[in-house]
C-alpha positions as a printed Julia matrix, in Angstrom:
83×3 Matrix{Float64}:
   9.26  25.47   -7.79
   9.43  22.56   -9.5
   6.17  22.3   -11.98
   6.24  18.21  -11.84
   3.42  16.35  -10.72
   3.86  12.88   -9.03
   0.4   10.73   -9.19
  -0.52   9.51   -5.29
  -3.84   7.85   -5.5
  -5.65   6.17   -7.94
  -9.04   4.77   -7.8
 -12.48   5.95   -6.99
 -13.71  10.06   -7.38
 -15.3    9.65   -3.91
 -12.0    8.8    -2.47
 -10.62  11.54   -4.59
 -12.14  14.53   -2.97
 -11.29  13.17    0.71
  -8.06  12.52    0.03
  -8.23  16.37   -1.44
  -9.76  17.83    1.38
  -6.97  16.36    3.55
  -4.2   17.65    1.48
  -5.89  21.24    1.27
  -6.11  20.85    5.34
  -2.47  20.38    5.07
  -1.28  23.1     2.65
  -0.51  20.76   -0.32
  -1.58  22.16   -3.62
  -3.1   19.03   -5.64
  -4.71  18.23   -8.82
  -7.8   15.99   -9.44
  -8.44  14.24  -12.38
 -11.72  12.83  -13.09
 -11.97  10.57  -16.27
 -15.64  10.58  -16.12
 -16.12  14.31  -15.66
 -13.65  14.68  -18.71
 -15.57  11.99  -20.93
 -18.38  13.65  -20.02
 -17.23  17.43  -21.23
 -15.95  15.62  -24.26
 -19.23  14.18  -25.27
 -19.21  10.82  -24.4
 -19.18   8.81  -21.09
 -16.45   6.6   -20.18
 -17.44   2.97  -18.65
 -17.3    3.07  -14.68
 -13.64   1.96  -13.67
 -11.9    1.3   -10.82
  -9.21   3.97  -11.44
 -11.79   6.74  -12.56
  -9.98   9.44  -10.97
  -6.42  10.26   -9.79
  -4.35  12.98   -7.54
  -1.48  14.6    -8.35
   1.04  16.8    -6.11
   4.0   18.62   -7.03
   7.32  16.38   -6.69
   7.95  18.44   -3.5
   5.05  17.46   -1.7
   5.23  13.72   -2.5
   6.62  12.78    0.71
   4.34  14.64    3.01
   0.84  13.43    0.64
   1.97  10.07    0.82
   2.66  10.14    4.81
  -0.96  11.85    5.15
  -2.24   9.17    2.77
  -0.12   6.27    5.11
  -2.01   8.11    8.18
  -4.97   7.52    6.56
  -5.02   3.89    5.51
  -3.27   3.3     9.3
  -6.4    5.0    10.53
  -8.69   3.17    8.32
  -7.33  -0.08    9.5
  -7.53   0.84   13.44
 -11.37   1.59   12.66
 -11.49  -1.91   10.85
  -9.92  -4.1    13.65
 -12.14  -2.11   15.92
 -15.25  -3.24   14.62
């Protein structure tokens, strides 16, 4: 297995965990990072940005997150136009 992680999503923690939870539903091992939570543990809290948290996925599961994320934001949209 290759051990390098490719960064798919950038932005809020909120959006974080969903995205997360849809890559666990799909069998794709992921990483979270949460810049607040780490300030935090470190003893002092980083400013609220907009890329406060990011996923990572191995390099072999790049493809498939980022078709699952392209589902998403396709379904996202439909809900959108919808409205």
């Amino acid at each position: 297995m290759n051990n390098e992680l490719k960064r798919i999503y950038s932005g809020s923690v909120v959006d974080a965990e969903f995205i997360g939870s849809v890559l666990e539903d799909n069998d794709i091992q992921f990483l979270i990072r949460n810049f607040q939570e780490e300030s935090l543990v470190a003893g002092w809290a980083a400013g609220t940005i907009k890329g406060d948290a990011s996923v990572f996925v191995f390099a072999e599961d790049y493809e498939k997150a980022m078709r699952l994320l392209d589902e998403i934001k396709a379904s996202e949209m439909e809900e959108v136009s919808e409205e």
